[in-house]
PyMOL Python script that loads the backbone (N, CA, C, O; Angstrom):
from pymol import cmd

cmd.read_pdbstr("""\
ATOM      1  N   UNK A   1     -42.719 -20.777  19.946  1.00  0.00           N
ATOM      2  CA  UNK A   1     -41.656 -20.105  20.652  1.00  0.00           C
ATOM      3  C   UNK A   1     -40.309 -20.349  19.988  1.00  0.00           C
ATOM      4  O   UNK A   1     -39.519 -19.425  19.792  1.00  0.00           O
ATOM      5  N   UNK A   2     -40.059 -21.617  19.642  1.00  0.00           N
ATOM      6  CA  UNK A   2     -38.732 -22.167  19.134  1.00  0.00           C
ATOM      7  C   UNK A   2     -38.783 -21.399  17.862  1.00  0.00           C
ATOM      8  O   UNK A   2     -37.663 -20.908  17.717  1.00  0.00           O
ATOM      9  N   UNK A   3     -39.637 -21.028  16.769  1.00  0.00           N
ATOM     10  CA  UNK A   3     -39.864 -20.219  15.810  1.00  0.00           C
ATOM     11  C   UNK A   3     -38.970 -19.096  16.021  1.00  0.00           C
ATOM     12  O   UNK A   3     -37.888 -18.800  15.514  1.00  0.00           O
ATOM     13  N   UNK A   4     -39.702 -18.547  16.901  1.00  0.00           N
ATOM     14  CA  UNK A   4     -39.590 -17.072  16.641  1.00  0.00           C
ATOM     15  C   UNK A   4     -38.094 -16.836  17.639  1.00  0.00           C
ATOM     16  O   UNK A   4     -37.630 -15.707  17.483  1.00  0.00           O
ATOM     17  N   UNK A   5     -37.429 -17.580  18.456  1.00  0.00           N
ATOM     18  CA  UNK A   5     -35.929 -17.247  18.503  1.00  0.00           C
ATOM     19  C   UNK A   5     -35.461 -17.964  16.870  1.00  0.00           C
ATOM     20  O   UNK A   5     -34.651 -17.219  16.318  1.00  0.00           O
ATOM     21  N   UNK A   6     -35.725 -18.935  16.216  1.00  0.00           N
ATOM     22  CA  UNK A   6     -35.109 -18.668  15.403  1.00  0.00           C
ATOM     23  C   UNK A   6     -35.027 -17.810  14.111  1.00  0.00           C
ATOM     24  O   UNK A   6     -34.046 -17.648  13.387  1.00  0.00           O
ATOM     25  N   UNK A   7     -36.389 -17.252  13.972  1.00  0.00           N
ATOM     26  CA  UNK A   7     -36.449 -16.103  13.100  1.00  0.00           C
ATOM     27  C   UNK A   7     -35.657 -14.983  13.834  1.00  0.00           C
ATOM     28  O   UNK A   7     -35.066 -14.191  13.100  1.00  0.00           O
ATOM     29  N   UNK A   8     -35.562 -14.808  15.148  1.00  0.00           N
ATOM     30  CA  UNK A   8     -34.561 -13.312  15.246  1.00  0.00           C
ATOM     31  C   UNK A   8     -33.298 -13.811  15.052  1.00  0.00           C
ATOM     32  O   UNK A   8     -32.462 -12.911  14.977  1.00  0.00           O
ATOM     33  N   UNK A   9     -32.774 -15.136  14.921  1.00  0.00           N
ATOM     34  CA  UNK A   9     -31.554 -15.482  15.310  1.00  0.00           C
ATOM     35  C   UNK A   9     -31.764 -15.053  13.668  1.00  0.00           C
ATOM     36  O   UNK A   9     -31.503 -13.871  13.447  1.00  0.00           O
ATOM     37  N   UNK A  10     -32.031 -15.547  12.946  1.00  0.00           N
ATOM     38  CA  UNK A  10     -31.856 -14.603  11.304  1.00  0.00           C
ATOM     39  C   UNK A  10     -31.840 -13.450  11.330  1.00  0.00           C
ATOM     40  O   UNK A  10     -30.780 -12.827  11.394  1.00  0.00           O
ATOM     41  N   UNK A  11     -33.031 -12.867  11.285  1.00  0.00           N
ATOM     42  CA  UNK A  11     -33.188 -11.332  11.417  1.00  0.00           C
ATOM     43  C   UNK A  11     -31.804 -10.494  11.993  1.00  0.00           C
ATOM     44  O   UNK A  11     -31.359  -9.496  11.425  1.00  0.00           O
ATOM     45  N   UNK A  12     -31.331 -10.976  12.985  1.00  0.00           N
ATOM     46  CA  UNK A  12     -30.159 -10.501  13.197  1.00  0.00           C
ATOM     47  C   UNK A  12     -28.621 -11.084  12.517  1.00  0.00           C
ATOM     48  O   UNK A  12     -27.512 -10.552  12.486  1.00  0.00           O
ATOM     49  N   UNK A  13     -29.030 -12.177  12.096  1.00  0.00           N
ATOM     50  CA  UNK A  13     -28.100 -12.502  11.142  1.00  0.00           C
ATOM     51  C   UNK A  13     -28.059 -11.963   9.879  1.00  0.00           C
ATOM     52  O   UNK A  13     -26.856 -11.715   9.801  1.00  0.00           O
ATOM     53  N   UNK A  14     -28.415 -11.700   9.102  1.00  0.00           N
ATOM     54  CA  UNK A  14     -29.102 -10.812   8.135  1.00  0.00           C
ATOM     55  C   UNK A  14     -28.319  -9.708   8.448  1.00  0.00           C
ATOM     56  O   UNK A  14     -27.213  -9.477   7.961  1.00  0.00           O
ATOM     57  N   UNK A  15     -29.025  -8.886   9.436  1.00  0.00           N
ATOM     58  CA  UNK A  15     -29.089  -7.633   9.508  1.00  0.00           C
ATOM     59  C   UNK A  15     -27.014  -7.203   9.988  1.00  0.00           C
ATOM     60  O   UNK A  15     -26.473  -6.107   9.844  1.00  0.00           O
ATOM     61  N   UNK A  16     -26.446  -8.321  10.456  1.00  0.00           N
ATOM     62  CA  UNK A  16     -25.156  -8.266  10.619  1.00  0.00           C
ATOM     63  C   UNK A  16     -24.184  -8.056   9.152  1.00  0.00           C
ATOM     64  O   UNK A  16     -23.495  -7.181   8.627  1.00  0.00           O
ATOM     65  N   UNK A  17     -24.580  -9.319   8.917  1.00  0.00           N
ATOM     66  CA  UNK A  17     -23.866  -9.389   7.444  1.00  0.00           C
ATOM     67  C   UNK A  17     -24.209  -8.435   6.504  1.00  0.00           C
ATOM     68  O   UNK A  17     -23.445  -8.236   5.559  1.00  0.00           O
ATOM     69  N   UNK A  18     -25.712  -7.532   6.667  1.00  0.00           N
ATOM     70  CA  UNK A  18     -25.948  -6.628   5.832  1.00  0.00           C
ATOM     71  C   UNK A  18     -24.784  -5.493   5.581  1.00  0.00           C
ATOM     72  O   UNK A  18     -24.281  -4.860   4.653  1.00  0.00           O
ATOM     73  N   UNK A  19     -24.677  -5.654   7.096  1.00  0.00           N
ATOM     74  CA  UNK A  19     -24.182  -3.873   7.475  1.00  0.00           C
ATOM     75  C   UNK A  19     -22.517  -4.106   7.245  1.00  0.00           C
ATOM     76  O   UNK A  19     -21.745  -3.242   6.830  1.00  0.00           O
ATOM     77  N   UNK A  20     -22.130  -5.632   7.659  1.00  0.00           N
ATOM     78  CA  UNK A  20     -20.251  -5.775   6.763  1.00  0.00           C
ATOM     79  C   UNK A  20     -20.420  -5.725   5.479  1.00  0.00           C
ATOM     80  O   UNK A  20     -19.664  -5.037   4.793  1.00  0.00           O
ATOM     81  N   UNK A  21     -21.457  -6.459   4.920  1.00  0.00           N
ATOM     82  CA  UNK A  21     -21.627  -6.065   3.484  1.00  0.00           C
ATOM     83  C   UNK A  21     -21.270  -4.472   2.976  1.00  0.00           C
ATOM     84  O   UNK A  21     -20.208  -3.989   2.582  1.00  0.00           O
ATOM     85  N   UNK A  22     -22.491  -3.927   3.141  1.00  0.00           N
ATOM     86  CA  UNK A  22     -22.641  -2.288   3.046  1.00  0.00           C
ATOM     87  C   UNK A  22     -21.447  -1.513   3.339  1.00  0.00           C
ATOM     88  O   UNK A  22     -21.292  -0.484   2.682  1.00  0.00           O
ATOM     89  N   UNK A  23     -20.308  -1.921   4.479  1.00  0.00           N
ATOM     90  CA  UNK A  23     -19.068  -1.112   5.227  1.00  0.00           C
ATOM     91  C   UNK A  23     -18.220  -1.512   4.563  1.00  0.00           C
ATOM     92  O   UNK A  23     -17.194  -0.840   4.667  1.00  0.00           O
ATOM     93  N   UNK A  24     -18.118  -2.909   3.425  1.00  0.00           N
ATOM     94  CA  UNK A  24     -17.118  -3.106   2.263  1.00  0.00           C
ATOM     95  C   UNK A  24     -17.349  -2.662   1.332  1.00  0.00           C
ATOM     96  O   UNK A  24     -16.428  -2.489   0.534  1.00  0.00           O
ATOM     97  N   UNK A  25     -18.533  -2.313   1.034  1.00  0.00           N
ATOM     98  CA  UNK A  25     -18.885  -2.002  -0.351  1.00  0.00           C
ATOM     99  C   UNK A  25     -18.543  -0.487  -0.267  1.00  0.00           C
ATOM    100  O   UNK A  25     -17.838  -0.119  -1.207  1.00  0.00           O
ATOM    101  N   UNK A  26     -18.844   0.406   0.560  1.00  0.00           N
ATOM    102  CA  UNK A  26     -18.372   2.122   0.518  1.00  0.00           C
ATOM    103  C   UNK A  26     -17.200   1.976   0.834  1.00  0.00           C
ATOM    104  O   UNK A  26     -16.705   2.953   0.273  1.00  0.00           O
ATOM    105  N   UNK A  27     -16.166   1.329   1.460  1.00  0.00           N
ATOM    106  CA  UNK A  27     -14.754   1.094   1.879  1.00  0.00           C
ATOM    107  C   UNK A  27     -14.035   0.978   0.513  1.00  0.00           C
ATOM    108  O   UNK A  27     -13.171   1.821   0.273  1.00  0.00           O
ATOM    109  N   UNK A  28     -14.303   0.009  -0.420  1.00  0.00           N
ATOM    110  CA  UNK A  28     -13.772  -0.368  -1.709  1.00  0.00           C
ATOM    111  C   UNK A  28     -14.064   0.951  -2.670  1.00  0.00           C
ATOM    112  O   UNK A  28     -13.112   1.550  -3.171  1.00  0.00           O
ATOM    113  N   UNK A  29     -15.485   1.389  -2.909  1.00  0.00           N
ATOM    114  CA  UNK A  29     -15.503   2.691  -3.515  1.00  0.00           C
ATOM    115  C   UNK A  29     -14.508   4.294  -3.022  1.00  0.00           C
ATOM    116  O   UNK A  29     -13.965   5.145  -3.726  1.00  0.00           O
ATOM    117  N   UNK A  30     -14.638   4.126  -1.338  1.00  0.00           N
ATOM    118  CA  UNK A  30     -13.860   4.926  -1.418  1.00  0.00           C
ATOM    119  C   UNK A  30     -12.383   4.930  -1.338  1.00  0.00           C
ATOM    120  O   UNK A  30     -11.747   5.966  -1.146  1.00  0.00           O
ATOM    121  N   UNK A  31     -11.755   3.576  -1.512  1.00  0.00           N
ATOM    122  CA  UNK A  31     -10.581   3.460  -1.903  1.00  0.00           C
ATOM    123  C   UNK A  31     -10.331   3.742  -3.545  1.00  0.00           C
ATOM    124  O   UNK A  31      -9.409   4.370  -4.064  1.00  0.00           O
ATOM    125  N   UNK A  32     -11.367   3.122  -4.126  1.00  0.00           N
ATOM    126  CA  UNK A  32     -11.401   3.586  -5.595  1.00  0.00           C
ATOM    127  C   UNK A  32     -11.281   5.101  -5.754  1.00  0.00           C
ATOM    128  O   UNK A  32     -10.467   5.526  -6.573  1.00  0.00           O
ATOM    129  N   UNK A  33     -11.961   5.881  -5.099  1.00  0.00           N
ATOM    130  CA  UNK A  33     -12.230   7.148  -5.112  1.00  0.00           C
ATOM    131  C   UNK A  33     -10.371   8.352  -5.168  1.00  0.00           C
ATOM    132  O   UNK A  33      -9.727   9.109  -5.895  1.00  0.00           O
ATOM    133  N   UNK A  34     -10.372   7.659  -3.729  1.00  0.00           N
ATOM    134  CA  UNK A  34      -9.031   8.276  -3.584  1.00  0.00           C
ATOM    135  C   UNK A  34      -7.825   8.124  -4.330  1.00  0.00           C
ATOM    136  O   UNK A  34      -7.025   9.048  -4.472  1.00  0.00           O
ATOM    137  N   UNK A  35      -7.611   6.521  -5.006  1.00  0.00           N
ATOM    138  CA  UNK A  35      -7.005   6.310  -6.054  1.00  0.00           C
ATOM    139  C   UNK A  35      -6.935   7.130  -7.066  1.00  0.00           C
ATOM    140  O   UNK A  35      -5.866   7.308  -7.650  1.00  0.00           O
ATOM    141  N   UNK A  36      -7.831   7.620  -7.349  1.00  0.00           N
ATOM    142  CA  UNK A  36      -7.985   7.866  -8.933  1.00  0.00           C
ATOM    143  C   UNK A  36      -7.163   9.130  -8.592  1.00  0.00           C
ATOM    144  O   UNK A  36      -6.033   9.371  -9.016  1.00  0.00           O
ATOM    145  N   UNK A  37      -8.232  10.249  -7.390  1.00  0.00           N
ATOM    146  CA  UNK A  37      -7.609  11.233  -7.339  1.00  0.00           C
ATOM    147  C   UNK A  37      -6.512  11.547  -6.839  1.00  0.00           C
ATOM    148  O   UNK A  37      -6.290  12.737  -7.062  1.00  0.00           O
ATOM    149  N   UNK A  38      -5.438  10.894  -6.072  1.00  0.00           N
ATOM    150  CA  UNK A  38      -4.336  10.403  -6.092  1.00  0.00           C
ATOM    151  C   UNK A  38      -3.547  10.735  -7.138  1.00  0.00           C
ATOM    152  O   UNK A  38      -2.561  11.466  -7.043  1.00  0.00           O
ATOM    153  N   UNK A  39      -3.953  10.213  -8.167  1.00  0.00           N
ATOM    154  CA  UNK A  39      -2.620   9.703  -9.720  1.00  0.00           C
ATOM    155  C   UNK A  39      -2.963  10.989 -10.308  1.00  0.00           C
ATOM    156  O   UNK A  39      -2.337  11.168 -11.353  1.00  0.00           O
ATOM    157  N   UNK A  40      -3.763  11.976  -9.989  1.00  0.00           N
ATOM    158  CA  UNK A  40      -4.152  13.715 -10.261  1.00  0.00           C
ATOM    159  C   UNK A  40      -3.001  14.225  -9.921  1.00  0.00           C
ATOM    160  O   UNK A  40      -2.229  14.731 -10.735  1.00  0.00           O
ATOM    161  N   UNK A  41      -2.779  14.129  -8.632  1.00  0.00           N
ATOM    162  CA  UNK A  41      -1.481  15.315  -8.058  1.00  0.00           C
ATOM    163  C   UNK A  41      -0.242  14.746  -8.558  1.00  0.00           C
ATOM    164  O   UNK A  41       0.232  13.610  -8.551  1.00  0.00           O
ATOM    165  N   UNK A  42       0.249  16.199  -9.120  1.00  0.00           N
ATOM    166  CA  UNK A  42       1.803  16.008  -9.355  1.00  0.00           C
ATOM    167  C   UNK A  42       2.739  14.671  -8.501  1.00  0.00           C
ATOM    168  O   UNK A  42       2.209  14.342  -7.439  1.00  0.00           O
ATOM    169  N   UNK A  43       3.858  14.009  -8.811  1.00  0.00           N
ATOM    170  CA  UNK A  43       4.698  13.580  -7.980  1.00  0.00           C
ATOM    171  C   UNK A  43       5.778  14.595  -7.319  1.00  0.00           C
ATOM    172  O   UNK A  43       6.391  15.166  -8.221  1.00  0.00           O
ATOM    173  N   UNK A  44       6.210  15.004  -6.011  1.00  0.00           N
ATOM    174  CA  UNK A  44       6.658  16.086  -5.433  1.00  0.00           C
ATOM    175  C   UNK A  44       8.481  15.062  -5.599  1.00  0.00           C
ATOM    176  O   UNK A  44       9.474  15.767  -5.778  1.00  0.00           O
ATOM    177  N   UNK A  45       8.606  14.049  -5.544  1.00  0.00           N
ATOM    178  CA  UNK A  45       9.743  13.175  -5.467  1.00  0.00           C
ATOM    179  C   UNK A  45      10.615  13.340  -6.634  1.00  0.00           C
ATOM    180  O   UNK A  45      10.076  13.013  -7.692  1.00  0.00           O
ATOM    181  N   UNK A  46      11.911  13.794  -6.723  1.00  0.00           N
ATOM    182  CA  UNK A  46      12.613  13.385  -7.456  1.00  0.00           C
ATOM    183  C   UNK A  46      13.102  12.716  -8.420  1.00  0.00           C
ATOM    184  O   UNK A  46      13.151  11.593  -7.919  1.00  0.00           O
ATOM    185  N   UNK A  47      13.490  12.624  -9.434  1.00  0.00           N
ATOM    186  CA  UNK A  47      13.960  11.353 -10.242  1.00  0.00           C
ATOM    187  C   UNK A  47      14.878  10.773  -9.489  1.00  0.00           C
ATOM    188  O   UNK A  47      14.603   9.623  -9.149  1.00  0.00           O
ATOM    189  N   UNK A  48      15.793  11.169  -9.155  1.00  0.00           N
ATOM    190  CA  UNK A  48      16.901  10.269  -8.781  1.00  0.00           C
ATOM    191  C   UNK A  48      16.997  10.949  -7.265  1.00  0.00           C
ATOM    192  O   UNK A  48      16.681  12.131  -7.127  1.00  0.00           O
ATOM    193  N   UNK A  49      17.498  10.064  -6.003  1.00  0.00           N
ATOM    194  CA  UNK A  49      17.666  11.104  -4.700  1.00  0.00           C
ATOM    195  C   UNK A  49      19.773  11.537  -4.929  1.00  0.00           C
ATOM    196  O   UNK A  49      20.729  10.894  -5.362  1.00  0.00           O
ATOM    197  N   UNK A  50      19.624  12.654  -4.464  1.00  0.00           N
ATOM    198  CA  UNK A  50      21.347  13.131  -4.800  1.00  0.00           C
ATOM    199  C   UNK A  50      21.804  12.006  -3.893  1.00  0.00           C
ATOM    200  O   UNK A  50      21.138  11.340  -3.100  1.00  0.00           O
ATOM    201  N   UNK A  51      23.428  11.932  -4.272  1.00  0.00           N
ATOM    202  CA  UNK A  51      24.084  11.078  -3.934  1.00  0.00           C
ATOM    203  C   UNK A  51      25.214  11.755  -3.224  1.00  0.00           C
ATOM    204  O   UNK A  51      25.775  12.747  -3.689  1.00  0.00           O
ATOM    205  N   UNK A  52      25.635  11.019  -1.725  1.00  0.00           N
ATOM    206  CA  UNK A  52      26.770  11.860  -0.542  1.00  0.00           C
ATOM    207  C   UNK A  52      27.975  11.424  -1.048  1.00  0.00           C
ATOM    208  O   UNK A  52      28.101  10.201  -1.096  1.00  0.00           O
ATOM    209  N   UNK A  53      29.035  12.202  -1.497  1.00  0.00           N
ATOM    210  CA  UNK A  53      30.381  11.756  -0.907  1.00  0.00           C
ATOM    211  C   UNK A  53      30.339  11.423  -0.227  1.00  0.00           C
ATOM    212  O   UNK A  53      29.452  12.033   0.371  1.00  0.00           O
ATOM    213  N   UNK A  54      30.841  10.445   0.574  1.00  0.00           N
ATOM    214  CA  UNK A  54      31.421   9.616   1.643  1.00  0.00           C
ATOM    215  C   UNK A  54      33.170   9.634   1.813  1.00  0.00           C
ATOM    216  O   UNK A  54      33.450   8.839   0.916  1.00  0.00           O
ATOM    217  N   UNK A  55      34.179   9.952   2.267  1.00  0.00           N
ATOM    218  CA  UNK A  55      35.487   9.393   2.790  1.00  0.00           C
ATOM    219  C   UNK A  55      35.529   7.989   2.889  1.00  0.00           C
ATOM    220  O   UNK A  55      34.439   7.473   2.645  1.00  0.00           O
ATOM    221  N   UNK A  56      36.357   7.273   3.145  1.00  0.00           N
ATOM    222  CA  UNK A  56      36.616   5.797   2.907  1.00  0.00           C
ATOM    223  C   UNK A  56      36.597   5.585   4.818  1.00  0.00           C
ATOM    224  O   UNK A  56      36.274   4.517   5.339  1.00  0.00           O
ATOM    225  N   UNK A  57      36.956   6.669   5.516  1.00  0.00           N
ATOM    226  CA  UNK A  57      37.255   6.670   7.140  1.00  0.00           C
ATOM    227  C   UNK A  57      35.997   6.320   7.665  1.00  0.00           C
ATOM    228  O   UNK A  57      35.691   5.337   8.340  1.00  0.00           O
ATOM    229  N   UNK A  58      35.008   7.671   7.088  1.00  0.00           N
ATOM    230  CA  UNK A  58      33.347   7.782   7.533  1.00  0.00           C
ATOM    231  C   UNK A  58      32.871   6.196   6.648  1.00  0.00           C
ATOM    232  O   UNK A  58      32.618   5.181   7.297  1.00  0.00           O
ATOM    233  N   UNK A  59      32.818   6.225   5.225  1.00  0.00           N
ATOM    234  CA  UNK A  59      32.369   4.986   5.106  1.00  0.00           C
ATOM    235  C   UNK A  59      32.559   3.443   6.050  1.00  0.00           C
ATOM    236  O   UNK A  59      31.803   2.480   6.188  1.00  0.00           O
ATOM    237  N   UNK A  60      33.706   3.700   6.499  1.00  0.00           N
ATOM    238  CA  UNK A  60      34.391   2.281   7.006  1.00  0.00           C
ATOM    239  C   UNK A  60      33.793   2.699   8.722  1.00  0.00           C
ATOM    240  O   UNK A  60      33.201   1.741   9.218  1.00  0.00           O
ATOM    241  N   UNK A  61      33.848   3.603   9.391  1.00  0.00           N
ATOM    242  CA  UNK A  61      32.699   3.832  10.474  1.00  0.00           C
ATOM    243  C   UNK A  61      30.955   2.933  10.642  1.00  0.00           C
ATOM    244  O   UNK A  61      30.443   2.126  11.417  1.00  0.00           O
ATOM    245  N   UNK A  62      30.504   3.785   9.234  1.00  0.00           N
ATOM    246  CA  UNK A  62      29.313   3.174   9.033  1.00  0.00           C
ATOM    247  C   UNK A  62      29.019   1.887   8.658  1.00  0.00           C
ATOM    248  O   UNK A  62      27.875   1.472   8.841  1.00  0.00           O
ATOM    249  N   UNK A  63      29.939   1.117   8.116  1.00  0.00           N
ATOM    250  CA  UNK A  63      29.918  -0.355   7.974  1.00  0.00           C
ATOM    251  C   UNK A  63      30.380  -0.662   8.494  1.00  0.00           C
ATOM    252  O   UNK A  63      30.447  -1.873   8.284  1.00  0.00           O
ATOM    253  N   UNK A  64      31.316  -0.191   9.812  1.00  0.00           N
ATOM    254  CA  UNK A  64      31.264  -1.232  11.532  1.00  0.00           C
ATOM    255  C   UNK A  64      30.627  -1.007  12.213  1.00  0.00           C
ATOM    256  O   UNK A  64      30.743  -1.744  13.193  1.00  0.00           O
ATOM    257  N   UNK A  65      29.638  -0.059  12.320  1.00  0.00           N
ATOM    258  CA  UNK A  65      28.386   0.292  13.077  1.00  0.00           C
ATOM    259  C   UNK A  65      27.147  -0.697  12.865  1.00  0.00           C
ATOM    260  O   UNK A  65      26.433  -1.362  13.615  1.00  0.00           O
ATOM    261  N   UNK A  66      27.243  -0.440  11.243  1.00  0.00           N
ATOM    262  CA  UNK A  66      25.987  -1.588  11.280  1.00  0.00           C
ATOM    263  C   UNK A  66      26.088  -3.047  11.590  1.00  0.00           C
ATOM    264  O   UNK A  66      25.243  -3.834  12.016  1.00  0.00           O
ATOM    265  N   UNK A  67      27.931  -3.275  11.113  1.00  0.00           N
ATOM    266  CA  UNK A  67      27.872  -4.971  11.732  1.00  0.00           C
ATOM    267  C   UNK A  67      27.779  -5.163  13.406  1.00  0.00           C
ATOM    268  O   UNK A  67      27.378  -6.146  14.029  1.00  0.00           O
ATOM    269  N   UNK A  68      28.261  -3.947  13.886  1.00  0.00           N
ATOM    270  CA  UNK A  68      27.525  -4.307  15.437  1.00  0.00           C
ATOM    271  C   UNK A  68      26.193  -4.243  15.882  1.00  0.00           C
ATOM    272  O   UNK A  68      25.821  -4.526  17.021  1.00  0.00           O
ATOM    273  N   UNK A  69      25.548  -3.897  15.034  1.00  0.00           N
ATOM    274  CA  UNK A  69      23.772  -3.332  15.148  1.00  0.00           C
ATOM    275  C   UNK A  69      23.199  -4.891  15.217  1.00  0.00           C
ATOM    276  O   UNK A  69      22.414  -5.488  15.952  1.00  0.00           O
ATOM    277  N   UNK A  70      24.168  -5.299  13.833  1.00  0.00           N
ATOM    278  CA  UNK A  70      23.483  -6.521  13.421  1.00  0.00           C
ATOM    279  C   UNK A  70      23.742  -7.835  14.329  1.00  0.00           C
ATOM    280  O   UNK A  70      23.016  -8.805  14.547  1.00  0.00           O
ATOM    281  N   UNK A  71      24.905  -7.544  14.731  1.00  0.00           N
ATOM    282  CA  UNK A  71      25.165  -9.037  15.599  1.00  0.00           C
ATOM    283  C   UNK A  71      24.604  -8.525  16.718  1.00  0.00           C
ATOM    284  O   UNK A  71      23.921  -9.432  17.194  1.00  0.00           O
ATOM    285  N   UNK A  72      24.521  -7.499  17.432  1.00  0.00           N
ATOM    286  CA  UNK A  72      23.822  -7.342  18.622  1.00  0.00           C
ATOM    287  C   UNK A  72      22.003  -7.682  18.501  1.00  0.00           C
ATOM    288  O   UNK A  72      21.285  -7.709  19.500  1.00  0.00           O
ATOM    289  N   UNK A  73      21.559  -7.888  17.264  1.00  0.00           N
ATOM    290  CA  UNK A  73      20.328  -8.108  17.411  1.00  0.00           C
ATOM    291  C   UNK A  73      20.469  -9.757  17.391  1.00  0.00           C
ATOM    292  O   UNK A  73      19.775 -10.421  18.161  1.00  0.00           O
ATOM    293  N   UNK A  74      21.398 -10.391  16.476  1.00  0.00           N
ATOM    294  CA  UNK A  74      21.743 -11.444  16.412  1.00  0.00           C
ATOM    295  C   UNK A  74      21.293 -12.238  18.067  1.00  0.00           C
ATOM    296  O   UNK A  74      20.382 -13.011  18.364  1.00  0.00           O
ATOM    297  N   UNK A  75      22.303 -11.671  18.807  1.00  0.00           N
ATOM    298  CA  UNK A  75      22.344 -12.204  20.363  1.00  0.00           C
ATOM    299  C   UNK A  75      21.122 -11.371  21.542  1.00  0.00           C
ATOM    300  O   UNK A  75      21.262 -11.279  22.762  1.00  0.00           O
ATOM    301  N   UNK A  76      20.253 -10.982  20.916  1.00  0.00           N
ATOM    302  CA  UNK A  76      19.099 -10.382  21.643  1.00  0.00           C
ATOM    303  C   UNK A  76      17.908 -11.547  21.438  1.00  0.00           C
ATOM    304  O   UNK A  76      17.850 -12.066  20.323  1.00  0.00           O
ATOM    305  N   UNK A  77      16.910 -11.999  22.516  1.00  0.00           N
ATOM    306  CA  UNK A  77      16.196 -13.154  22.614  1.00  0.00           C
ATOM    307  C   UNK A  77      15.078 -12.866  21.407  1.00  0.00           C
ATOM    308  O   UNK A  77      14.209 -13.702  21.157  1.00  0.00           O
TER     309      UNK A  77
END
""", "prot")
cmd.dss("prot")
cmd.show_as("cartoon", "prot")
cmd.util.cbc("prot")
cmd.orient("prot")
């Protein structure tokens, strides 16, 4: 009796690790897969992204906005 729970306690051990085995092994191929075909398609992105004028008024807005963003997270628990 003591046998044969421990042969299923294998059998199902086995049969566990088989199947993470098997679900890494097609997981890794099909990451390989998509990779490759990936570096196929054109890049749609830019060389460089354009760059905004800014005013010195609007600039000086946006860098007191963010120092309140920042100290308000500062004093948040």
């Amino acid at each position: 009796m003591k046998h044969l729970i421990i042969q299923q306690g294998l059998d199902l051990m086995l049969y566990g690790m088989g199947t993470v085995f098997v679900f890494l092994c097609c997981l890794i191929a099909v990451t390989v897969v998509m990779s490759r075909v990936a570096q196929h398609w054109p890049d749609d992105v830019p060389e460089s992204a354009p760059s905004i004028a800014l005013d010195s008024n609007t600039a000086a807005v946006i860098k007191r906005a963010v120092i309140q963003h920042r100290e308000r997270l500062k004093l948040s628990p």
